[in-house]
C-alpha positions, -999 to 999 in steps of 0.1 A, spaced: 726 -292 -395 739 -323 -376 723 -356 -379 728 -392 -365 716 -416 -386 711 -457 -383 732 -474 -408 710 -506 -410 675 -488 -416 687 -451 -433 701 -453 -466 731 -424 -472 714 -390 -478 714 -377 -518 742 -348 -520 725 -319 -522 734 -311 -560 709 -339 -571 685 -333 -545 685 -297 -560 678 -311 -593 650 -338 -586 631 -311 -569 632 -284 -595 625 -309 -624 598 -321 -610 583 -290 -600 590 -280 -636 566 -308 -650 543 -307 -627 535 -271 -634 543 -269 -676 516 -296 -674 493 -271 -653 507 -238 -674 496 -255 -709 464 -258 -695 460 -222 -681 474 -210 -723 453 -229 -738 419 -220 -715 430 -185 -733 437 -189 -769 418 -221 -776 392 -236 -752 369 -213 -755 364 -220 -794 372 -257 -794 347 -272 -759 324 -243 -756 320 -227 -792 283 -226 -784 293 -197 -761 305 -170 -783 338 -149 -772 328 -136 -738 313 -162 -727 328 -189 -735 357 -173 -719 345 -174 -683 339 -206 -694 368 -218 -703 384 -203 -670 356 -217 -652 376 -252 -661 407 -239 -650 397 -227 -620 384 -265 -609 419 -277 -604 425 -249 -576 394 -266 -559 407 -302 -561 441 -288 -548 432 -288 -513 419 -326 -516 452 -336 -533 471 -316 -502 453 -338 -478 457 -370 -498 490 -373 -507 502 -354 -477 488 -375 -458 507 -405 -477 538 -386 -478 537 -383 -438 531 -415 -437 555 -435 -460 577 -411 -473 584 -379 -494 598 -401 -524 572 -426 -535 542 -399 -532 564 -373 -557 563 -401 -579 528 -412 -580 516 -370 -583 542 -367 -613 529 -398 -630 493 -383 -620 502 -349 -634 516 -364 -670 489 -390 -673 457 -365 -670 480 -337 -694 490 -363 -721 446 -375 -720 433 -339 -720 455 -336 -752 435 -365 -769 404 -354 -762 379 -346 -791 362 -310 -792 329 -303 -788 325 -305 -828 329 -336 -825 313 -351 -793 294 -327 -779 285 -318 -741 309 -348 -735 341 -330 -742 338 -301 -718 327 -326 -691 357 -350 -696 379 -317 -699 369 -313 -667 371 -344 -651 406 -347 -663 412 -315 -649 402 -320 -615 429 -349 -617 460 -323 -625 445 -301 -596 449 -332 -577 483 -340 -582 497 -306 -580 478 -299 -544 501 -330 -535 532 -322 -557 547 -286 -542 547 -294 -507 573 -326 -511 590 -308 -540 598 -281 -510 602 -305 -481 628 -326 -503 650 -298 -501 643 -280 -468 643 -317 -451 679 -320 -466 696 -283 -463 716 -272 -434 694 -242 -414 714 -213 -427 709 -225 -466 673 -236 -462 662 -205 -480 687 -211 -509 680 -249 -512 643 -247 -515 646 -224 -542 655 -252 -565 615 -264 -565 607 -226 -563 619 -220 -601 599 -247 -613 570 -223 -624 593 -199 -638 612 -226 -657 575 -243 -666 560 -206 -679 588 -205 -702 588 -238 -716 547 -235 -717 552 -200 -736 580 -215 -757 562 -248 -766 527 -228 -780 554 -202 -796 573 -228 -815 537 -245 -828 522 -215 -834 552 -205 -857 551 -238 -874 510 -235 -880 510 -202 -886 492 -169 -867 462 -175 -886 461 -211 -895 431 -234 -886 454 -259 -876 463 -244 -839 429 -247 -832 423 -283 -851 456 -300 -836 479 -273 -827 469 -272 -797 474 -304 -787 512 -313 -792 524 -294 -761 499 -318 -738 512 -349 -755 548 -339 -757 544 -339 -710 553 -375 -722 582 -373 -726 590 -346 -697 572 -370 -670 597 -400 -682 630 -375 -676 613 -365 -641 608 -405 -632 643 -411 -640 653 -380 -621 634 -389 -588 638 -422 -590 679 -414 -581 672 -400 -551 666 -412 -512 641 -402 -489 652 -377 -464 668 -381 -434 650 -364 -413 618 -381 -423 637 -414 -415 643 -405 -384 610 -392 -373 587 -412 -390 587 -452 -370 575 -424 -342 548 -412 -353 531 -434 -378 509 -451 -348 494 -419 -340 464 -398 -354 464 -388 -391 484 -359 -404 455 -339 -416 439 -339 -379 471 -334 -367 474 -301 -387 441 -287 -376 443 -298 -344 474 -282 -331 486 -255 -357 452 -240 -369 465 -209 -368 494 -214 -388 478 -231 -416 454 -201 -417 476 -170 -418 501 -186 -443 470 -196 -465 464 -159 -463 498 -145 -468 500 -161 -495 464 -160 -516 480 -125 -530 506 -141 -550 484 -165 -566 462 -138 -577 487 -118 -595 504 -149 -612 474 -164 -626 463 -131 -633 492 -127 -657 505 -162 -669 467 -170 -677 443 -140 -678 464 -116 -695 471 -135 -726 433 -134 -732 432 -100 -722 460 -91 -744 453 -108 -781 411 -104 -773 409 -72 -758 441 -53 -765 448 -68 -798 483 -78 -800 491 -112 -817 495 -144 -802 534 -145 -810 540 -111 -795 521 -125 -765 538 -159 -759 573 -144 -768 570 -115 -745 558 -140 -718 592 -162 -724 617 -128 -710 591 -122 -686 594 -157 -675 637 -148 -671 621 -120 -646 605 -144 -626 627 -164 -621 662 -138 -612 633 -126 -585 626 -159 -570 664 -165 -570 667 -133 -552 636 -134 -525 646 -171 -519 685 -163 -512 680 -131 -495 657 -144 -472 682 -165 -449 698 -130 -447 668 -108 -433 640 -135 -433 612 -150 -450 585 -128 -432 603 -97 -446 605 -107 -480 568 -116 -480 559 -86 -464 575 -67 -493 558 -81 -516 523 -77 -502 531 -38 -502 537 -39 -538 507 -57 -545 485 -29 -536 496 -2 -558 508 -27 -587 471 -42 -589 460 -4 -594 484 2 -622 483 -31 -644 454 -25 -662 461 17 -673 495 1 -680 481 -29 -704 457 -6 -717 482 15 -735 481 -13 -762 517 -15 -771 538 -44 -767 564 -26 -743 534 -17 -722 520 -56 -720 556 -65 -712 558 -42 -681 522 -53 -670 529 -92 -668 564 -85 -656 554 -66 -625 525 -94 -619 556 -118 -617 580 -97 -597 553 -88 -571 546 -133 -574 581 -140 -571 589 -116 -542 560 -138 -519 575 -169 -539 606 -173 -531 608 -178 -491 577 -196 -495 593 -227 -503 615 -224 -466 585 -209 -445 559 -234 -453 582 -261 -441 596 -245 -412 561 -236 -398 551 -274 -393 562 -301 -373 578 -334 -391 547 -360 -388 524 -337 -405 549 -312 -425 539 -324 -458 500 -323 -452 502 -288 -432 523 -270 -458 506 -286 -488 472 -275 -474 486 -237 -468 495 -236 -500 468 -255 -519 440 -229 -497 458 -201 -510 458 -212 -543 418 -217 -539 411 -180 -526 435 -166 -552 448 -186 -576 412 -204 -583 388 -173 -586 413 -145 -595 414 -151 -634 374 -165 -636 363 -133 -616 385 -113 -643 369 -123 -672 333 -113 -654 349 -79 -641 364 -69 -673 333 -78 -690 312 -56 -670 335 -25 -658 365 -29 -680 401 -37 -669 405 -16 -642 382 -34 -620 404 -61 -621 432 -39 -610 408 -30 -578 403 -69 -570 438 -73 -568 443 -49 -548 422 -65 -524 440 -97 -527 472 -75 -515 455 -62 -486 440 -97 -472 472 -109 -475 488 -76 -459 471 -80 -428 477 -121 -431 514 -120 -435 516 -92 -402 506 -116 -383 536 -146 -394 562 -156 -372 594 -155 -384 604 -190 -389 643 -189 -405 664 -201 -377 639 -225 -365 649 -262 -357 631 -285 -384 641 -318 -363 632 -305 -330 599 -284 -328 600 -277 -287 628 -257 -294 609 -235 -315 593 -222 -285 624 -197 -278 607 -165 -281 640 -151 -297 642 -183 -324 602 -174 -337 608 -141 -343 644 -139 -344 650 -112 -378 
């Protein structure tokens, strides 16, 4: 992708190799910081801030909390998109990774209920309303880092980079409890007494190695170039609604599906699996660290391919796999072995990474530079509310009531909302990031 740039007000563009890096680090973070959460809301929170509860209860609870940040996410889209629109995709990734890493490293101090009371759950989820915040503005200007910098034929490839941050972040979330629990012991009071706590205060150390990282890098060119424009004009957010309504709406659909069935199984299932099924917290958190390899070989793959036959394709496929996967999960956990739980959360990632991996490219090829950051950041953060947010707190209810199999049938739902959703997508690969009236070309939207 040619550019022309101004030597007196653009600084050189970052090579590629460290853009690559800054995004997935960050991304990384960001979401170990929001994966510790979603691990410990299923082997700990229920017993430490709402022991008042008992099991079943305190479990919806506990995802109750977890489900807050999906609701904030949408607010932090709007925020910090809006700031990233307006002075740059640089200094907002910085203040939602020290945003992320300040609200992890506090939620890791706080006292349980034991020991304050009705004060604990309610800062719990204060602070967690703040990590919802700063990952609702963190994904969209991981993504638009690198799409903003790749040529058009390697956009898919280079926004993969921020795309195996949650794959990266499961693993090191799953590895982190795994090495504690080890070191505590399976049936130790101390993972619930302090345990617990040391992967929230070790994000300290993480955010520092991601503020180095992005500090390194230059804002991108093509936000240079665009932005003395279009910063006199109306706000990003209206600009969204306002002219791409539509967009915002069907990718938000599209993509609700994938949420459901990754915080189904990064979150859900490991209370499902040592409270229901039985198996032991090692077998779970080890078992999630290969599945977590899984994820991340079928991002690689959706992400690459899709400069070959398209992002809509890819997404599309995945969305047909939903529907029957949702059905099986549950029989499949239900058979109680470890081999079985294996196959369960692995085919909740595949069918997650499969909508994953082009979403980094499609959400910032769908909107125009002056509002990119707001309009893909809301898509996603909206998705992440209708799936991400009350997938795991209506499984807890459903499982409850008509075992796990209902659960299975609610996701297969999700697949068929975002079936009908993702039909309706342009195809948005070989469209012109820098020049949106060119987009008009019939055969450029739906080129294949």
């Amino acid at each position: 992708m040619s550019r022309t740039t101004d030597p007196g007000n653009t600084p050189p563009p970052t090579p590629m190799r460290r853009i690559a890096i800054a995004s997935c680090t960050g991304t990384t973070i960001e979401f170990y910081d929001f994966f510790i959460y979603g691990t410990a809301a299923a082997l700990v929170f229920p017993k430490v801030f709402f022991p008042a509860l008992g099991t079943a209860a305190g479990t919806v609870a506990s995802f109750a909390t977890f489900a807050v940040a999906f609701i904030a996410r949408p607010l932090g889209a709007a925020i910090f998109g809006h700031f990233g629109d307006k002075i740059g995709r640089k200094k907002t990734l910085i203040s939602t990774l020290l945003l992320m890493g300040i609200a992890t490293v506090l939620i890791g101090l706080i006292p349980g209920a034991a020991q304050i009371g009705i004060a604990a759950p309610i800062i719990l989820v204060l602070l967690r309303i703040v990590q919802g915040l700063a990952v609702g503005g963190e994904w969209a200007g991981a993504t638009l880092l690198a799409t903003e910098y790749a040529p058009t034929n390697k956009r898919g490839m280079y926004a993969l980079f921020p795309q195996l941050g949650p794959s990266l972040a499961f693993a090191l979330s799953s590895g982190t409890f795994l090495i504690v629990n080890l070191f505590v012991g399976e049936t130790s009071g101390a993972f619930l007494e302090y345990g617990w706590r040391i992967p929230f205060l070790a994000s300290a150390l993480l955010v520092l190695i991601g503020l180095y990282v992005r500090l390194t890098i230059e804002e991108t060119p093509m936000f240079a170039h665009q932005a003395p424009r279009d910063r006199s004009g109306s706000g990003p957010l209206i600009g969204v609604f306002k002219n791409q309504p539509r967009e915002l709406l069907l990718a938000a659909g599209a993509l609700a599906m994938m949420f459901a069935f990754f915080y189904i199984g990064t979150a859900y299932l490991t209370s499902y699996a040592t409270a229901t099924v039985g198996l032991t917290r090692t077998t779970v958190l080890s078992l999630g660290l290969l599945a977590a390899l899984v994820f991340a070989a079928t991002t690689a793959f959706s992400a690459t391919y899709s400069d070959r036959i398209g992002r809509r394709k890819m997404v599309l496929a995945s969305c047909l796999l939903s529907i029957p996967g949702g059905l099986v999960l549950f029989p499949l956990v239900d058979i109680g072995t470890p081999i079985a739980f294996f196959t369960g959360l692995t085919l909740t990632l595949v069918v997650m990474g499969l909508s994953y991996g082009p979403a980094g490219a499609l959400l910032p090829e769908m909107f125009q530079t002056e509002y990119r950051y707001t309009g893909a950041g809301m898509a996603y953060a909206i998705a992440g509310v209708i799936g991400g947010g009350t997938a795991p707190t209506l499984a807890a209810e459903l499982a409850g009531r008509f075992g796990g199999a209902a659960v299975g049938w609610m996701l297969a739902g999700f697949g068929v909302l975002s079936l009908i959703c993702a039909t309706f997508l342009p195809e948005t690969r070989h469209r012109d990031m820098e020049n949106p009236t060119a987009n008009q070309t019939p055969s450029k939207v739906r080129a294949v």
